[in-house]
C-alpha positions as CSV (number, residue, x, y, z in Angstrom):
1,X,105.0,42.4,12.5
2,X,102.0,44.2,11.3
3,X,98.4,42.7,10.9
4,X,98.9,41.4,7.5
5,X,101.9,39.4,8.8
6,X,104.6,41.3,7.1
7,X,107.5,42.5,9.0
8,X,110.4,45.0,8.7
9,X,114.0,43.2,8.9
10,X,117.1,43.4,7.7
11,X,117.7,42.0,4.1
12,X,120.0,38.6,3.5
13,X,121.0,37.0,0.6
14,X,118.3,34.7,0.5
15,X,115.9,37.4,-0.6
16,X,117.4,38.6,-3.7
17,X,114.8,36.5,-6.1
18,X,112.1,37.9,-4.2
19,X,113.6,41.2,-4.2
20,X,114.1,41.3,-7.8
21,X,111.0,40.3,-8.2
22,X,109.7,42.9,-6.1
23,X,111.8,45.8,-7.9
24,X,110.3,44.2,-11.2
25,X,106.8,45.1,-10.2
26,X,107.6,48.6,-9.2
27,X,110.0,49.3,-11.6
28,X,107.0,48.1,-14.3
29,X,104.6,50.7,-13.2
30,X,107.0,53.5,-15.1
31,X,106.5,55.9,-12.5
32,X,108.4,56.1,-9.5
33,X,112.5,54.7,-10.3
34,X,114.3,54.9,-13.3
35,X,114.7,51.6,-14.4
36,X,111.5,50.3,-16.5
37,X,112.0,46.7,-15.5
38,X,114.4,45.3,-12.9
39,X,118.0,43.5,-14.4
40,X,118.3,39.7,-14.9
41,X,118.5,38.0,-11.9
42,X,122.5,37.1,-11.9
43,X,123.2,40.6,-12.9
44,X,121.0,41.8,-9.5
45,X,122.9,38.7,-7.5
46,X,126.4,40.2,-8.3
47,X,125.1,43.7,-7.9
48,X,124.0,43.2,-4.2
49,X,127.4,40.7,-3.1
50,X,129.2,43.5,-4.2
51,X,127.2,46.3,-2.7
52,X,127.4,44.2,1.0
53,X,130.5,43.9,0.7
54,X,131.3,47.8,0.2
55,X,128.6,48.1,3.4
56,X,125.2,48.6,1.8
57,X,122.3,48.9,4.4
58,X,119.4,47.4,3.5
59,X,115.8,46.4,5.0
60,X,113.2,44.5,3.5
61,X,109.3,44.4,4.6
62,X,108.3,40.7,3.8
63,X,105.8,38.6,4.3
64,X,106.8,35.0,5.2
65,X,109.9,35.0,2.6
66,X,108.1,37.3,-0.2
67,X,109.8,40.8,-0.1
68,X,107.0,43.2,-0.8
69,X,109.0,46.4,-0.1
70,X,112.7,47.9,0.7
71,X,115.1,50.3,1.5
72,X,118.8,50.8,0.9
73,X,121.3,53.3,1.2
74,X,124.4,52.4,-0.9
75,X,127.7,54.6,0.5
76,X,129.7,56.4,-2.4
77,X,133.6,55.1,-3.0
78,X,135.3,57.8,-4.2
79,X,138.0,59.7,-2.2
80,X,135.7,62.6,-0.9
81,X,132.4,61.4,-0.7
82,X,132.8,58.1,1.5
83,X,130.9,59.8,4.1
84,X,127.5,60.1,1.9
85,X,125.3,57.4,0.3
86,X,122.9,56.7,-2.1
87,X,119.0,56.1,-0.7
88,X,116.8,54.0,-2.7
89,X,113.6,52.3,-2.2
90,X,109.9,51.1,-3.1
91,X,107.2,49.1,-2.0
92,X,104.6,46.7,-4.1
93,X,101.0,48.7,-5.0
94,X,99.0,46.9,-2.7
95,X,101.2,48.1,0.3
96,X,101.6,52.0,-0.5
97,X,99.5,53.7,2.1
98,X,100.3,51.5,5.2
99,X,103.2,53.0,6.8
100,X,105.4,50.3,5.6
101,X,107.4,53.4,3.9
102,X,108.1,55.3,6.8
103,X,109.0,52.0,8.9
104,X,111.1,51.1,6.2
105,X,112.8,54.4,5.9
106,X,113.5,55.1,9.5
107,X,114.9,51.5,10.2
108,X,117.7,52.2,7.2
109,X,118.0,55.8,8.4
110,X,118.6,54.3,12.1
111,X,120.9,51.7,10.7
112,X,122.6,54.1,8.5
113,X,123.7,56.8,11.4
114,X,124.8,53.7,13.6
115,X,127.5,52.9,10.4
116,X,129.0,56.2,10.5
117,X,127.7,57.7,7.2
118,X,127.0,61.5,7.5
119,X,125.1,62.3,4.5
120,X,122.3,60.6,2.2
121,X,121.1,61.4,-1.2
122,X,117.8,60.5,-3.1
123,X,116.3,61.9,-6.1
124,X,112.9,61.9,-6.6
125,X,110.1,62.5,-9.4
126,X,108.3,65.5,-8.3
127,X,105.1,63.8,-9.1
128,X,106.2,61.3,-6.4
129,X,104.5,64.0,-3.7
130,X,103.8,60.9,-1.2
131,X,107.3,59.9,-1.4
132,X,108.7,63.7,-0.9
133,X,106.3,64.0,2.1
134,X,107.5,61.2,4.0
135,X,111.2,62.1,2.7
136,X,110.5,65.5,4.2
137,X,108.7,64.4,7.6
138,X,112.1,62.2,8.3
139,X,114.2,65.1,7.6
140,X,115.2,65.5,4.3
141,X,115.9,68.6,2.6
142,X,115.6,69.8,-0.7
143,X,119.0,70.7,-2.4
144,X,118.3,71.0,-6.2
145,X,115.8,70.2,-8.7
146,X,116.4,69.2,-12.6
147,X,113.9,70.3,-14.4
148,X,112.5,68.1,-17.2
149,X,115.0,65.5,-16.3
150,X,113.3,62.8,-17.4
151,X,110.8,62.1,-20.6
152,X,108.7,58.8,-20.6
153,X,105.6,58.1,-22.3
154,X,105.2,61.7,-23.7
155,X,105.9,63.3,-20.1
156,X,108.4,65.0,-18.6
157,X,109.0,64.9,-14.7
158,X,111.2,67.2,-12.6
159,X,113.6,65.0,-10.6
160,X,114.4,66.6,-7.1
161,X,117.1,66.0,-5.1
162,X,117.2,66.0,-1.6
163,X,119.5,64.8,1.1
164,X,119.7,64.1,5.0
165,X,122.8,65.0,7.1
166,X,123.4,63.3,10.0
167,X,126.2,65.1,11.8
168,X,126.1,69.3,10.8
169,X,128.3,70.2,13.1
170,X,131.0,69.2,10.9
171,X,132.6,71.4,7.9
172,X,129.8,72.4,5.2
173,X,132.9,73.4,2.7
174,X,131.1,76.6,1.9
């Protein structure tokens, strides 16, 4: 627990409300995910009992029982890619700045190696340079980058992608 009281644990299903609620707000400020304002609250419910049940990873910085931040990794489930994921996360305005990010990230990261996954993907708005800093100090690296991939509000934003491998000593397949 840090000095404002919130803490870094593993999500349950009792935060989903909160959760949505917290992926609303960030979602709102049109910057920094794709989705502009989080799904109806049923639609998020099914979306994460199905996710758990495939073997999402996710923490959850909270104070008391108000999520103000997360981080998941969602593994892929085709034939051929069960051994990678899909990392998402944000945190609330007033938090950005406080280290909840990296805390966040490196607990799901820990959590994630410990499950067996070998490889996790992100994309990322290149005018995220925060984000890509802290994705890079915990060892990301950049694979690709689409250029003008996304146009909101008059702008366009490279995405980049980038993604963390676990175990290299295995095949590359190149």
């Amino acid at each position: 627990m840090d000095a404002a009281g919130i803490v870094v644990r593993e999500s349950t299903p009792a935060d989903v409300e909160s959760f949505c609620s917290c992926l609303d707000a960030v979602a709102r400020e049109r910057r920094w995910l794709a989705l502009l304002e989080a799904p109806p609250l049923d639609e998020v419910r099914r979306f994460f009992e199905s996710q758990r049940r495939r073997g999402m990873i996710q923490f959850v910085a909270a104070a008391a029982a108000r999520v103000v931040g997360w981080c998941d990794v969602i593994p892929k489930n085709v034939e051929g890619f069960r051994h990678s994921s899909d990392l998402g996360m944000g945190l609330l305005a007033e938090q950005r700045g406080r280290g909840l990010g990296r805390a966040l990230l490196e607990r799901t990261l820990e959590a994630t190696r410990r499950s067996g996954l070998l490889r996790v993907e992100l994309e990322v708005y290149a005018t995220n340079t925060a984000a890509i800093a802290l994705y890079e100090r915990c060892g990301f690296r950049h694979e690709g980058l689409r250029r003008r991939a996304r146009l909101l509000d008059g702008s366009a934003d490279d995405v980049v992608e980038m993604a963390l491998l676990f175990d290299e000593s295995r095949g590359s397949g190149s």
